[in-house]
N, CA, C and O atoms as a GROMACS GRO file, in nm:
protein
  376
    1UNK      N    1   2.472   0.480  -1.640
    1UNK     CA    2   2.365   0.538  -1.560
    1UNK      C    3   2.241   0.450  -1.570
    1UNK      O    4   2.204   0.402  -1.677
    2UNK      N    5   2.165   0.427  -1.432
    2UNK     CA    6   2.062   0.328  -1.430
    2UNK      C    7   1.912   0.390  -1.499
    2UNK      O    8   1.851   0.474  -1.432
    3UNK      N    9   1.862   0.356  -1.612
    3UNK     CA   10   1.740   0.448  -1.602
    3UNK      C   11   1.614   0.340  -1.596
    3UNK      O   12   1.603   0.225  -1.638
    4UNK      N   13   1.535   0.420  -1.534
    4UNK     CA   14   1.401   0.351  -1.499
    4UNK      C   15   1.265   0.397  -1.633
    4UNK      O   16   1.254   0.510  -1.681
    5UNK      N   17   1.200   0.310  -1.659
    5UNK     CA   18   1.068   0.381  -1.723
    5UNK      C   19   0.955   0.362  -1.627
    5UNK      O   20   0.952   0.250  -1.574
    6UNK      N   21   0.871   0.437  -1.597
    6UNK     CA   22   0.754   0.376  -1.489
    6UNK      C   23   0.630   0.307  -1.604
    6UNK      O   24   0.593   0.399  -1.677
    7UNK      N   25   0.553   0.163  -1.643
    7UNK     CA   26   0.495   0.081  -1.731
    7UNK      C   27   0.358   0.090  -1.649
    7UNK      O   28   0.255   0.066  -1.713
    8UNK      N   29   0.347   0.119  -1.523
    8UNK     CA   30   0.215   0.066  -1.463
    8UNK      C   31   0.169   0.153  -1.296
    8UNK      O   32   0.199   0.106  -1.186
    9UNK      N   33   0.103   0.265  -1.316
    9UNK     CA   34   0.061   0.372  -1.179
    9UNK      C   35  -0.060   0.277  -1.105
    9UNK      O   36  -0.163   0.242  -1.162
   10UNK      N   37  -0.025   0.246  -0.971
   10UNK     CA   38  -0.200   0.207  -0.912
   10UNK      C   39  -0.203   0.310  -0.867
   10UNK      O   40  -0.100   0.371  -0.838
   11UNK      N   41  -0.298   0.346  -0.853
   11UNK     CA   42  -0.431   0.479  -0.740
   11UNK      C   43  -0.483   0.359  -0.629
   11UNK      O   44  -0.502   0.237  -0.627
   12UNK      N   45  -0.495   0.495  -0.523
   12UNK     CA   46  -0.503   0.447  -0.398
   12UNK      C   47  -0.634   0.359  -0.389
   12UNK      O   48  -0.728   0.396  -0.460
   13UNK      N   49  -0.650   0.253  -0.315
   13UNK     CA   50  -0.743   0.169  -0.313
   13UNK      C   51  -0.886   0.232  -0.238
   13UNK      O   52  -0.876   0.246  -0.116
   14UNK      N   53  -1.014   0.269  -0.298
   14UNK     CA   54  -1.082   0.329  -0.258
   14UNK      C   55  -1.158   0.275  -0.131
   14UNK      O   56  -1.248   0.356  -0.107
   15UNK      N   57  -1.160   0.172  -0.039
   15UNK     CA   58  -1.199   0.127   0.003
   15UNK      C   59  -1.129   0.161   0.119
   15UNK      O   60  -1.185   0.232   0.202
   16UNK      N   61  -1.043   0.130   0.132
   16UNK     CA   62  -0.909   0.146   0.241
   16UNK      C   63  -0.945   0.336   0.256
   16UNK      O   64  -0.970   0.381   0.368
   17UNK      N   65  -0.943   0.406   0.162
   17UNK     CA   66  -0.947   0.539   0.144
   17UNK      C   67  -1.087   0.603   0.255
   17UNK      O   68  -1.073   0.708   0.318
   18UNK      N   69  -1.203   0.527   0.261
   18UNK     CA   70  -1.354   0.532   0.261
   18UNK      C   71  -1.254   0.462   0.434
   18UNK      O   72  -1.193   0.547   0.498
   19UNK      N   73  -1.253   0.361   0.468
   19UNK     CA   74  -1.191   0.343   0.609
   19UNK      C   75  -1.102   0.425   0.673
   19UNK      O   76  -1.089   0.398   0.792
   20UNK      N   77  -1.042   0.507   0.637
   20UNK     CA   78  -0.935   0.631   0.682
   20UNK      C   79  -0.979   0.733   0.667
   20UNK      O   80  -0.920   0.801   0.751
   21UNK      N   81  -1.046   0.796   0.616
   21UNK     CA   82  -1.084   0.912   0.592
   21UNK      C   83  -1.114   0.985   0.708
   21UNK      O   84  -1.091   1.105   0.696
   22UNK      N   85  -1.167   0.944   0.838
   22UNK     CA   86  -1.228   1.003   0.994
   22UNK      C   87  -1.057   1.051   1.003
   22UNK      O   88  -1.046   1.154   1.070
   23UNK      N   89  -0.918   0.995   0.948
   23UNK     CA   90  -0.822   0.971   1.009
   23UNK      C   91  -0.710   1.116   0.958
   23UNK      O   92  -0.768   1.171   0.865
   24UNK      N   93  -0.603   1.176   0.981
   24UNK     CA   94  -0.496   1.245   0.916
   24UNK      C   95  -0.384   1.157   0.859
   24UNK      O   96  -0.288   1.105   0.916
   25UNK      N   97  -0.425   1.153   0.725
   25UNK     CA   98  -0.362   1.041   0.669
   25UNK      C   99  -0.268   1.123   0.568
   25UNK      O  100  -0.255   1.246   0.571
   26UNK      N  101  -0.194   1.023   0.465
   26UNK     CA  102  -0.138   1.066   0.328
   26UNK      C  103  -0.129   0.941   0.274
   26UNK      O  104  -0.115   0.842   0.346
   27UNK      N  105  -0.138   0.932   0.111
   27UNK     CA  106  -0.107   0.826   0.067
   27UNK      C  107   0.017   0.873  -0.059
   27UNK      O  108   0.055   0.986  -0.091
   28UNK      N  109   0.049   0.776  -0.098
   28UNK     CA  110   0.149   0.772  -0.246
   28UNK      C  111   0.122   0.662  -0.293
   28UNK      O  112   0.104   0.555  -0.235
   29UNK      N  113   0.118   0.702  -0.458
   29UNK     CA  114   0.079   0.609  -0.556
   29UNK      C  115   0.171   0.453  -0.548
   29UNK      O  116   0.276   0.452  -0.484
   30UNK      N  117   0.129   0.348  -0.605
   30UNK     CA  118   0.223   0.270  -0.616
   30UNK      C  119   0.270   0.280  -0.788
   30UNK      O  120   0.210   0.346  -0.873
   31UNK      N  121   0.364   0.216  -0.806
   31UNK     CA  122   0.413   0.198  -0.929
   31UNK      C  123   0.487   0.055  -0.970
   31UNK      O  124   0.529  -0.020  -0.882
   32UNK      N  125   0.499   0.021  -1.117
   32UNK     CA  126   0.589  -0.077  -1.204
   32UNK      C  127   0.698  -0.008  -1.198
   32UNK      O  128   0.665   0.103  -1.155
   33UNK      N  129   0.808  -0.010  -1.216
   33UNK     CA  130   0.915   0.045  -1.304
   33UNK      C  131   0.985  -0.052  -1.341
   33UNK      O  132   1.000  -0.155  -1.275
   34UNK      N  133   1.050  -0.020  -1.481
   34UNK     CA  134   1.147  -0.115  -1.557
   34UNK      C  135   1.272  -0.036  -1.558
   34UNK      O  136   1.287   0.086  -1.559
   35UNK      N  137   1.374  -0.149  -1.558
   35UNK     CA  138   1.541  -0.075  -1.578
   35UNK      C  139   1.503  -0.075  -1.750
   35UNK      O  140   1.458  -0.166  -1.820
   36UNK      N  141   1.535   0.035  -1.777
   36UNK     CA  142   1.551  -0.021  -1.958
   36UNK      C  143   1.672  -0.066  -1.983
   36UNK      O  144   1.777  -0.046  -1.922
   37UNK      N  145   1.649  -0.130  -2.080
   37UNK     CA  146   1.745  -0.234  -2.159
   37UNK      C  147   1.752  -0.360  -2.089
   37UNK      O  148   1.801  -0.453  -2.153
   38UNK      N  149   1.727  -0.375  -2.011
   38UNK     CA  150   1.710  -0.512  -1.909
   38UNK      C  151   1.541  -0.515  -1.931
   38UNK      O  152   1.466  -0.438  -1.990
   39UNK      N  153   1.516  -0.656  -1.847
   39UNK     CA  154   1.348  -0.726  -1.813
   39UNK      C  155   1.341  -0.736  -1.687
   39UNK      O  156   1.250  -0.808  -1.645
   40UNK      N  157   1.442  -0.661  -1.573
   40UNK     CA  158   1.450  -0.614  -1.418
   40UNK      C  159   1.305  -0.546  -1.406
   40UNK      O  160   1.261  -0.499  -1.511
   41UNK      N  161   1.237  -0.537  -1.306
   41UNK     CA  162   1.091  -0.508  -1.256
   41UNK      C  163   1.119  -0.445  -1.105
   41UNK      O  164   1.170  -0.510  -1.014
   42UNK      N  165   1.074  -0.300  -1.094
   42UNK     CA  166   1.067  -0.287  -0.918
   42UNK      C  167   0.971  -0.242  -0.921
   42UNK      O  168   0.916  -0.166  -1.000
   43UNK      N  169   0.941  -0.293  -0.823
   43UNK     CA  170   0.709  -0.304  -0.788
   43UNK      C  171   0.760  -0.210  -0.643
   43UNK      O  172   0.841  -0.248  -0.558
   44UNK      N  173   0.696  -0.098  -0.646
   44UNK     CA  174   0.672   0.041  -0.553
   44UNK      C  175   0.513  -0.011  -0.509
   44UNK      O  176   0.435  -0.047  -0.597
   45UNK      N  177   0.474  -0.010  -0.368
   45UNK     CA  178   0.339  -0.069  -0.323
   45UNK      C  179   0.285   0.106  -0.286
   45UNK      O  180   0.340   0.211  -0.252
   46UNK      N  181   0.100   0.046  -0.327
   46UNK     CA  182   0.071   0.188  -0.294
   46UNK      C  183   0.091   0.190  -0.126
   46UNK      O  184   0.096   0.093  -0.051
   47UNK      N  185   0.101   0.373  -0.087
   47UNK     CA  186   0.142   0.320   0.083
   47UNK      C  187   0.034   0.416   0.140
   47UNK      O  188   0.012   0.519   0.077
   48UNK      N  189  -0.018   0.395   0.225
   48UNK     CA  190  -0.104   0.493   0.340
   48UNK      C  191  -0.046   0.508   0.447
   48UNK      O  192  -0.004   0.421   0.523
   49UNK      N  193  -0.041   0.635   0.459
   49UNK     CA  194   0.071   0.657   0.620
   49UNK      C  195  -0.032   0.703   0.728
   49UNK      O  196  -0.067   0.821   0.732
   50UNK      N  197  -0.068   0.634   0.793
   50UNK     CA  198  -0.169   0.783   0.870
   50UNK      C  199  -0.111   0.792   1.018
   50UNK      O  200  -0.051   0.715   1.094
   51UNK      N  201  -0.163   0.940   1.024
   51UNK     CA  202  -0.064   0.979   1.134
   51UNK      C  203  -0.134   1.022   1.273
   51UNK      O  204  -0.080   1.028   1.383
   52UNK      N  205  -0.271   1.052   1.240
   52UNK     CA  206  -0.316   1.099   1.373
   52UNK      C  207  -0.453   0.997   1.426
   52UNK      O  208  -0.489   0.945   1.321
   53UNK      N  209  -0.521   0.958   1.508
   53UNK     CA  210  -0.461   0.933   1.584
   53UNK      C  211  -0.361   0.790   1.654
   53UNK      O  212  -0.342   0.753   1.769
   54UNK      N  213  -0.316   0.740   1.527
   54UNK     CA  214  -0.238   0.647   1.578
   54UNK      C  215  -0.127   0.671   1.419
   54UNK      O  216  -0.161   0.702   1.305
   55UNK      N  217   0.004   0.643   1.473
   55UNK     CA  218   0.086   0.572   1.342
   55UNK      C  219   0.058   0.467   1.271
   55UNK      O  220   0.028   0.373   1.344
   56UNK      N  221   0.055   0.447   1.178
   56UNK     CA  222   0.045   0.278   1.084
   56UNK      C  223   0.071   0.303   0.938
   56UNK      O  224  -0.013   0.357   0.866
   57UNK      N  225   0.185   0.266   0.896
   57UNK     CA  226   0.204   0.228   0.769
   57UNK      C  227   0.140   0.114   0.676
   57UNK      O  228   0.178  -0.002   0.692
   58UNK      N  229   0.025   0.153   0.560
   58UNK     CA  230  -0.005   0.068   0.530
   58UNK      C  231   0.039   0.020   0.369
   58UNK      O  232   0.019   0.097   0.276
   59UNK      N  233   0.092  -0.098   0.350
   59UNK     CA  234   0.112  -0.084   0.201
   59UNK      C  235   0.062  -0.223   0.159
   59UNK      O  236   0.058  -0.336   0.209
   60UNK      N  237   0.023  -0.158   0.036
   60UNK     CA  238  -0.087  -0.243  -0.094
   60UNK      C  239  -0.004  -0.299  -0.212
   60UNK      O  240   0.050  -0.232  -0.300
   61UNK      N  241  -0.003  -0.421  -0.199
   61UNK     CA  242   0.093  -0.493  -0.297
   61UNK      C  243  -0.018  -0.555  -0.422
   61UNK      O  244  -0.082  -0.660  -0.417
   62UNK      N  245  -0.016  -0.463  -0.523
   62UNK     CA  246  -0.130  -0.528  -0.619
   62UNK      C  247  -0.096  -0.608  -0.707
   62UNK      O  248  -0.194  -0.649  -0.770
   63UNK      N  249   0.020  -0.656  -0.746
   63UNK     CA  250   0.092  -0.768  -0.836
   63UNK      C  251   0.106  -0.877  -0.740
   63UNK      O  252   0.180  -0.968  -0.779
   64UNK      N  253   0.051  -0.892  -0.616
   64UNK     CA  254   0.094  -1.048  -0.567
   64UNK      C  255  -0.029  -1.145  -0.569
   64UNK      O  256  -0.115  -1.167  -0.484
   65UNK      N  257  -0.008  -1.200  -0.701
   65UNK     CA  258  -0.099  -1.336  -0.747
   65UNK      C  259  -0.144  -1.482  -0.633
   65UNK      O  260  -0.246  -1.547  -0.612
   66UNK      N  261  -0.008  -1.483  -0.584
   66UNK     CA  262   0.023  -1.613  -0.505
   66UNK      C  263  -0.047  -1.583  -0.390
   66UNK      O  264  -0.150  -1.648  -0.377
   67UNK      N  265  -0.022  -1.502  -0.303
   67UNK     CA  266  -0.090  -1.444  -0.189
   67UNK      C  267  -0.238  -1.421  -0.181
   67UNK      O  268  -0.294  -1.419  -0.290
   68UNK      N  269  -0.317  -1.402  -0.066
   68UNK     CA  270  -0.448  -1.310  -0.094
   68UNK      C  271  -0.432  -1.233   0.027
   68UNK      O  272  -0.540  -1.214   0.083
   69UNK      N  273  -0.333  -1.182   0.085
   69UNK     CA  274  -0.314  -1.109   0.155
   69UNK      C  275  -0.236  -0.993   0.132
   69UNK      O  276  -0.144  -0.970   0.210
   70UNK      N  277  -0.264  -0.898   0.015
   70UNK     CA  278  -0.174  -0.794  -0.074
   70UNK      C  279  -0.170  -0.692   0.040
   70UNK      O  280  -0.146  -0.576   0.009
   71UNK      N  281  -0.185  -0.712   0.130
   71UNK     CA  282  -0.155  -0.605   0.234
   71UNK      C  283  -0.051  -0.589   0.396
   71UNK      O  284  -0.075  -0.657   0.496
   72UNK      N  285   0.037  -0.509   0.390
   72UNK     CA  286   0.130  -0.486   0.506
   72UNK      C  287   0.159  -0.418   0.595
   72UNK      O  288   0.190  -0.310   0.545
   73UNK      N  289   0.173  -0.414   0.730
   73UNK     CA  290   0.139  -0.327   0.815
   73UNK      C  291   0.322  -0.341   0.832
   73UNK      O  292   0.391  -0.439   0.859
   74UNK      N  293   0.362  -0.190   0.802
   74UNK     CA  294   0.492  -0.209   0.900
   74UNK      C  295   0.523  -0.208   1.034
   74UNK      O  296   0.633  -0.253   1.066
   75UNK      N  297   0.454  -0.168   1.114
   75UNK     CA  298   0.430  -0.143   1.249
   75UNK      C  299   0.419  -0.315   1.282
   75UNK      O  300   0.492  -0.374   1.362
   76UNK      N  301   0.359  -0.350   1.237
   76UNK     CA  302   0.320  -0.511   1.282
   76UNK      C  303   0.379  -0.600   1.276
   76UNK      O  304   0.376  -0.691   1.359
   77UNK      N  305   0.493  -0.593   1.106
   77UNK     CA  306   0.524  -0.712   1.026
   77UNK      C  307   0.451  -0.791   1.023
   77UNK      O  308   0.472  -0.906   1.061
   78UNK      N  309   0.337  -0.746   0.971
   78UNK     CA  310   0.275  -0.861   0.930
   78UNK      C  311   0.143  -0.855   0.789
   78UNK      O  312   0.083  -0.754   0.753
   79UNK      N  313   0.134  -0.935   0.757
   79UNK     CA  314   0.051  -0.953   0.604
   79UNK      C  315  -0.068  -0.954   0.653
   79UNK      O  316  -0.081  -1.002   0.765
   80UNK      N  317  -0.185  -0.901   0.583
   80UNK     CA  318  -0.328  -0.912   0.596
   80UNK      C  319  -0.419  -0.896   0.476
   80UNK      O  320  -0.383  -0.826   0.382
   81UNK      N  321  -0.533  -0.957   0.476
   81UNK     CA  322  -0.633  -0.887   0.364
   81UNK      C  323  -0.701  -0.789   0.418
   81UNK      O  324  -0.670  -0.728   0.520
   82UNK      N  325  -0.834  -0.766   0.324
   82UNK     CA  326  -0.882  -0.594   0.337
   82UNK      C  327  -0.994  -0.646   0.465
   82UNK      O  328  -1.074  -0.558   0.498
   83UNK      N  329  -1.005  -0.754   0.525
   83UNK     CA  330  -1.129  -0.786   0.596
   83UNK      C  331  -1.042  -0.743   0.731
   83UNK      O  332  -1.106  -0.674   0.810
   84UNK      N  333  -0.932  -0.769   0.761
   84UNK     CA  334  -0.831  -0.805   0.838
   84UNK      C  335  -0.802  -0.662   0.884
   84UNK      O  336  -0.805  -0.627   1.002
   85UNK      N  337  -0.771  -0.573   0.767
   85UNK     CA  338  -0.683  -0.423   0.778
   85UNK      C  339  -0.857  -0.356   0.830
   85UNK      O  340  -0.853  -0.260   0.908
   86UNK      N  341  -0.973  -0.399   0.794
   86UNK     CA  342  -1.077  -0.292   0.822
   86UNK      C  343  -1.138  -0.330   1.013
   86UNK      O  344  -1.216  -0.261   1.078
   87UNK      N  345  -1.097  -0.407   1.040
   87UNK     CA  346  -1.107  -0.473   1.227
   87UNK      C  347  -0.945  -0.413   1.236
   87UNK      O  348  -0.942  -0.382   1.354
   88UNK      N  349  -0.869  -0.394   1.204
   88UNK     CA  350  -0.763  -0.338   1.266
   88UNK      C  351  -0.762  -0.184   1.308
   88UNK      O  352  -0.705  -0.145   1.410
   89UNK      N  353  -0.851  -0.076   1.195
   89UNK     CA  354  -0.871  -0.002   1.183
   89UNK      C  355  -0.996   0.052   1.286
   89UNK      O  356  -0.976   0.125   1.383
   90UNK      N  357  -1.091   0.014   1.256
   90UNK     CA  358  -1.190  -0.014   1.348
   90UNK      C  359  -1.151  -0.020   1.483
   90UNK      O  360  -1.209   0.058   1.559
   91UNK      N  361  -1.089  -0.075   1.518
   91UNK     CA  362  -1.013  -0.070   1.693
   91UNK      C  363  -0.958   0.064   1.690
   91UNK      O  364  -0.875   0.078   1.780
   92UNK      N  365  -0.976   0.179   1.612
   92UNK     CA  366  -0.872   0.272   1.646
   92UNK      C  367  -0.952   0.393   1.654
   92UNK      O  368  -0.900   0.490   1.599
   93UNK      N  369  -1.076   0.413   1.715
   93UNK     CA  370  -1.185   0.478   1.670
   93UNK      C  371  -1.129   0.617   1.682
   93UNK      O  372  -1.052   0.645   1.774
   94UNK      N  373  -1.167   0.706   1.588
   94UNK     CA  374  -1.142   0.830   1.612
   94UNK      C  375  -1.217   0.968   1.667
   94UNK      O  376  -1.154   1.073   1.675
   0.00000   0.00000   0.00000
């Protein structure tokens, strides 16, 4: 049986939070988890779903070093930073 330990909770990014808020949103935490007994890692991104008045999945990748674009729109496929996601948002006036 596979078991997980969760090592590391992010909370939702307050900024992004302060830009959605006019909006009917939900978020979920992101998380670390480890397989125990292994050094396996699954990185859970925090996600913002908002639903009214437009769809957009947003998720926050806070372990990506290499990048400076820790952010993903599934609707879009595509990567952005927080300057990027707040003019995206902004076009969506409520």
């Amino acid at each position: 049986m596979l078991e997980f330990k969760v090592i590391e909770e992010f909370k939702p990014n307050p900024k992004i939070i302060e830009l959605i808020k006019n909006y009917t949103f939900k978020t979920k935490k992101g998380k670390i988890k480890v397989f125990l007994h292994t050094n396996l890692q699954i990185i859970e991104p925090t996600e913002y779903l908002i639903i009214h008045p437009i769809t957009l999945t947003i998720l926050e990748y806070k372990v990506n070093e290499i990048s400076n674009k820790p952010f993903y729109i599934k609707e879009h496929k595509a990567k952005y930073n927080l300057k990027e996601i707040e003019n995206i948002i902004k076009k969506y006036k409520y």
